[in-house]
C-alpha positions in Angstrom: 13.9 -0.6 14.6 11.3 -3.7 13.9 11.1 -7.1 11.9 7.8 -8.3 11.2 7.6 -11.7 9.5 3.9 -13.2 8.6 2.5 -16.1 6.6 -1.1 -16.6 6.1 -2.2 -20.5 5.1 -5.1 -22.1 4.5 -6.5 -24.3 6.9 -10.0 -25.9 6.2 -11.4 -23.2 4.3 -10.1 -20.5 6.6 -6.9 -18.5 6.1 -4.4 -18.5 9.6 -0.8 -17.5 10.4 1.6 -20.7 9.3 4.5 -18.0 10.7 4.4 -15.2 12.7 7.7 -13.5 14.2 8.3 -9.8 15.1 11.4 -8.5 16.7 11.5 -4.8 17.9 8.9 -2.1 17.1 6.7 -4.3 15.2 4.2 -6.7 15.8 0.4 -7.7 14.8 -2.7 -8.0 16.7 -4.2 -11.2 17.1 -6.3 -12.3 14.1 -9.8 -11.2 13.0 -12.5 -12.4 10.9 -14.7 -9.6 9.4 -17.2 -11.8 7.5 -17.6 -15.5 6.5 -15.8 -15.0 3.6 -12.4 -16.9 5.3 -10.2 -14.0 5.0 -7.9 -13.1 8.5 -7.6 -10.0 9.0 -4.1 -8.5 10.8 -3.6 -5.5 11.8 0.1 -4.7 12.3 1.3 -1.9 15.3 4.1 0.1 16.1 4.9 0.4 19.9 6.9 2.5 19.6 4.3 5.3 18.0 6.7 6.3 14.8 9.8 6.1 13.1 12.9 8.4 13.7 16.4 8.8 12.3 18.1 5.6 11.4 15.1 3.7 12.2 15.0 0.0 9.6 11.9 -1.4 9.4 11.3 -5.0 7.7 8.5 -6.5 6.9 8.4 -10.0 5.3 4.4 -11.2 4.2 3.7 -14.9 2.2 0.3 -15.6 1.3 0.3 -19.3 0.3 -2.1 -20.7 -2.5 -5.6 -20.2 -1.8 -5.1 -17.9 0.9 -6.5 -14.9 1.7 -5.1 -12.0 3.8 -6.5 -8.1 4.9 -3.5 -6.3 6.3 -3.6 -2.9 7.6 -1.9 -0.6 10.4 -3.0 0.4 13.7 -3.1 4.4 13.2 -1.0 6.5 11.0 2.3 5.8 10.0 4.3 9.4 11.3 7.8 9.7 10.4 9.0 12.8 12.5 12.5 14.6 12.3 15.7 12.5 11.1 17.8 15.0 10.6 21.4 14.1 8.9 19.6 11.1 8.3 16.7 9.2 7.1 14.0 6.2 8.2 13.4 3.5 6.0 10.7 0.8 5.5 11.7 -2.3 3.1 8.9 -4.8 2.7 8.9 -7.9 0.6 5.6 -9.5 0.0 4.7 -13.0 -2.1 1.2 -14.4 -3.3 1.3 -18.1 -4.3 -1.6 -19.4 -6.7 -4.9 -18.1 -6.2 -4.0 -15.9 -2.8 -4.9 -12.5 -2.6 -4.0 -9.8 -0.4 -5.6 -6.9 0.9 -2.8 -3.9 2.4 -4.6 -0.9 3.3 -2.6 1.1 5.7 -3.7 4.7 7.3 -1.7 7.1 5.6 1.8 8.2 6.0 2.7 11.3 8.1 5.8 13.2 7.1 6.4 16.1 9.5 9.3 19.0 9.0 12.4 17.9 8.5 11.6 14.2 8.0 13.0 12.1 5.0 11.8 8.9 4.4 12.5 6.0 2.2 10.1 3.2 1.5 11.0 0.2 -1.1 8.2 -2.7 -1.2 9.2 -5.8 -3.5 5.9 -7.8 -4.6 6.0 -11.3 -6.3 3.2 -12.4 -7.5 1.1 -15.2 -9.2 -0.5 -15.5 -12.5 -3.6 -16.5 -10.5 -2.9 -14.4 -7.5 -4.9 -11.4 -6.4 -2.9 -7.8 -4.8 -5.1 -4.6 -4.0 -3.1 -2.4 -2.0 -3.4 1.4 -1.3 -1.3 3.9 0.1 -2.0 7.6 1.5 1.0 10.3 1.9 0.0 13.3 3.8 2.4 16.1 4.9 2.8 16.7 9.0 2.0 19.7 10.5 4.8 22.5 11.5 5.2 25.2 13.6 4.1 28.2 11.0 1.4 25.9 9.8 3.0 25.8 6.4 2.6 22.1 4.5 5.2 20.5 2.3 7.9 21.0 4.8 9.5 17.4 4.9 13.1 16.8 3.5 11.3 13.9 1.1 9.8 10.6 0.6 11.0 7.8 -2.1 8.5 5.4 -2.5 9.7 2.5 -4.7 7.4 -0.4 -5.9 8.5 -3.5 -8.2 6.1 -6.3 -9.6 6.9 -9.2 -10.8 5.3 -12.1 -11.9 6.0 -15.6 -11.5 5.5 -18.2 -13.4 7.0 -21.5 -14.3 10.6 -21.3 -15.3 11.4 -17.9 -14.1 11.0 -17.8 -10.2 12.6 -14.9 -7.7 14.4 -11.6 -8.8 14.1 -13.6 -12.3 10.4 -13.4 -12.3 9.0 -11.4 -15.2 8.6 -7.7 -14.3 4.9 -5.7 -14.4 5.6 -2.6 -12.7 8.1 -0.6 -11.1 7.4 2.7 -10.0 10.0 5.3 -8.3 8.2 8.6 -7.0 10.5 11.0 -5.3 8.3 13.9 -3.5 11.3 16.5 -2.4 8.9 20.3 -1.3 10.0 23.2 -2.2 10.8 25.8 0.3 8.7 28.5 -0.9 5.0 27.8 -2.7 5.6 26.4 -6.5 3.6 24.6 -8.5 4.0 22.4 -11.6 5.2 18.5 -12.7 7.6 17.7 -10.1 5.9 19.8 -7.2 2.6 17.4 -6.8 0.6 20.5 -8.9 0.7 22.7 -5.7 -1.3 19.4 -4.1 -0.2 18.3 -1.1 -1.6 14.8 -0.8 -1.0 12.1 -2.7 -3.1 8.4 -3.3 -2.2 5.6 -4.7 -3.8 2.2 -5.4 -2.3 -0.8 -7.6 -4.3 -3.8 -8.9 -2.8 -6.8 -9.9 -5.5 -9.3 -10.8 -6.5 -11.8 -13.9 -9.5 -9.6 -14.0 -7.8 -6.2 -14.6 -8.8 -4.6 -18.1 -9.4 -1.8 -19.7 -13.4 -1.9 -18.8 -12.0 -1.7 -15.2 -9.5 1.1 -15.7 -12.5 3.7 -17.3 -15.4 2.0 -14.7 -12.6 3.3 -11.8 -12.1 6.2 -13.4 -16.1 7.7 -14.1 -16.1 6.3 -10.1 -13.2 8.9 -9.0 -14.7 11.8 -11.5 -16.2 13.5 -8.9 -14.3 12.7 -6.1 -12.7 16.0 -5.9 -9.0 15.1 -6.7 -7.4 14.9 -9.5 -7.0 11.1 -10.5 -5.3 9.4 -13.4 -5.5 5.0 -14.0 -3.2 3.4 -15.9 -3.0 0.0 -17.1 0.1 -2.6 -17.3 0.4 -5.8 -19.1 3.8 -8.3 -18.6 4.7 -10.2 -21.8 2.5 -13.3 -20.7 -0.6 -11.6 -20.3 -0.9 -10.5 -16.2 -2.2 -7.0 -16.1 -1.9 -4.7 -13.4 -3.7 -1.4 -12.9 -2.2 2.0 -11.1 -4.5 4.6 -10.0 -2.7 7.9 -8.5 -5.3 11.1 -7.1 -3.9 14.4 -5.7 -5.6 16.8 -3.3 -5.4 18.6 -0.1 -7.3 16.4 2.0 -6.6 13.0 3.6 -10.5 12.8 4.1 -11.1 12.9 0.2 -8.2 10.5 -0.5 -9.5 8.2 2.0 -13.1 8.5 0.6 -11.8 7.8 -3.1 -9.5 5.1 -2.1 -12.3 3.2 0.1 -15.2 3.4 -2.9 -12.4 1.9 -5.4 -11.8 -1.0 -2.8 -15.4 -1.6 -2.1 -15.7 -1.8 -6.0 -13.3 -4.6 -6.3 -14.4 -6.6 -2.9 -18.2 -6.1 -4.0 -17.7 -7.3 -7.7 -15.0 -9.9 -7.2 -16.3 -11.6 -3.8 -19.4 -10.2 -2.9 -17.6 -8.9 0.7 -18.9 -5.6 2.0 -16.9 -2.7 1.9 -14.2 -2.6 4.0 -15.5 -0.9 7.6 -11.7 -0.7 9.4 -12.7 1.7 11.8 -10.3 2.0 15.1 -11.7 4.5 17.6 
């Protein structure tokens, strides 16, 4: 079990925790700054080395106006066995006016018999800027068979802000259920990954997301050596978001594909190197 609440101000042209709390199996390093760009970097940690049966994770994140935040994990996230039951993650994350936010976790590990449920809520600004990636990865068992987890619901909601319609009443941009359940025995086809057994993800939300973007990303992933599809996303006002989802058999080549689409978008946008995260 762990609580994790963080907010990220600005403070004389550098970003710094206004809030920081953690209760239980969560908690973030102390702060770094990778460049002179003004963005803190946290990285958060899990004591407790993975989650189990039962286990409730919550993680609250604010990035006030103008603020600028990297957020990523320690290792791995592993979920191991949870047998007649299941661990869960619920994180709710907000960008005021001109923040952006950078949540590049290691991938999650799902090993036999683990089920896992992950729901992440993000409100955002007109203005505001959300890159965030995400890695799932199947544990190793005893046979050395792959795809042996019970499952893993991811399940990410947008929405928008903006003046007259704040909260859950926010305009919505995007919500996207996946629900990855293995077969016992080898199949392939829509519902079973394509006989993949990794899966990537990156979403965009940005006032410069277009459809330029969406085919530059997707001549980028071409020869990556997954297969990757981009999709685009526009709420009635005008915010666009952008989805990009690869499958393969390798954390290694997700990793790889992932990283050159971030470097894109921090190179381009801010002129910050490409992110260098490395922990050992």
């Amino acid at each position: 079990m762990g609580t994790l609440r963080l907010s990220i101000g600005l403070r004389q042209g550098r970003s710094v925790a206004t809030r920081q709390f953690h209760e239980g199996a969560l908690r973030v390093l102390r702060p770094h700054y990778l460049d002179e760009s003004g963005q803190v970097c946290f990285v958060m940690v899990n004591p407790g080395g993975a989650y189990l049966g039962a286990d409730l994770f919550v993680i609250d994140v604010e990035v006030e106006d103008g603020a600028d935040l990297l957020l990523a994990t320690q290792s791995a996230t592993k979920v191991y066995r949870t047998p007649g039951s299941f661990a869960e993650q619920r994180m709710s994350v907000r960008l005021g006016e001109r923040a952006r936010l950078e949540l590049v976790p290691d991938q999650l590990i799902a090993y036999r018999e683990a089920s896992y449920r992950q729901g992440s809520l993000y409100t955002v600004s007109p203005t505001s800027s959300l890159v965030s990636t995400e890695i799932i990865t199947p544990g190793w068992s005893p046979d050395g068979a792959s795809f042996r987890y019970e499952e893993v619901r991811l399940r990410n909601e947008i929405r928008v802000e903006t003046p007259g319609r704040m909260g859950a009443g926010a305009e919505l941009l995007a919500l996207d259920n996946l629900l990855i359940r293995p077969p016992l025995t080898d199949v392939t086809g829509m519902g079973f990954m394509e006989g993949f057994s990794h899966l990537g993800s990156l979403v965009v939300v940005d006032p410069r997301v277009d459809q330029g973007l969406a085919d530059e990303l997707s001549v980028l992933t071409a020869g990556a050596g997954a297969h990757t599809g981009v999709s685009l996303t526009r709420t009635v006002a005008g915010t666009t978001g952008l989805i990009l989802r690869s499958l393969s058999n390798s954390t290694e080549v997700l990793s790889a594909l992932l990283g050159s689409c971030t470097a894109l978008l921090r190179t381009r946008w801010t002129g910050q190197a490409p992110l260098n995260l490395r922990k050992y």
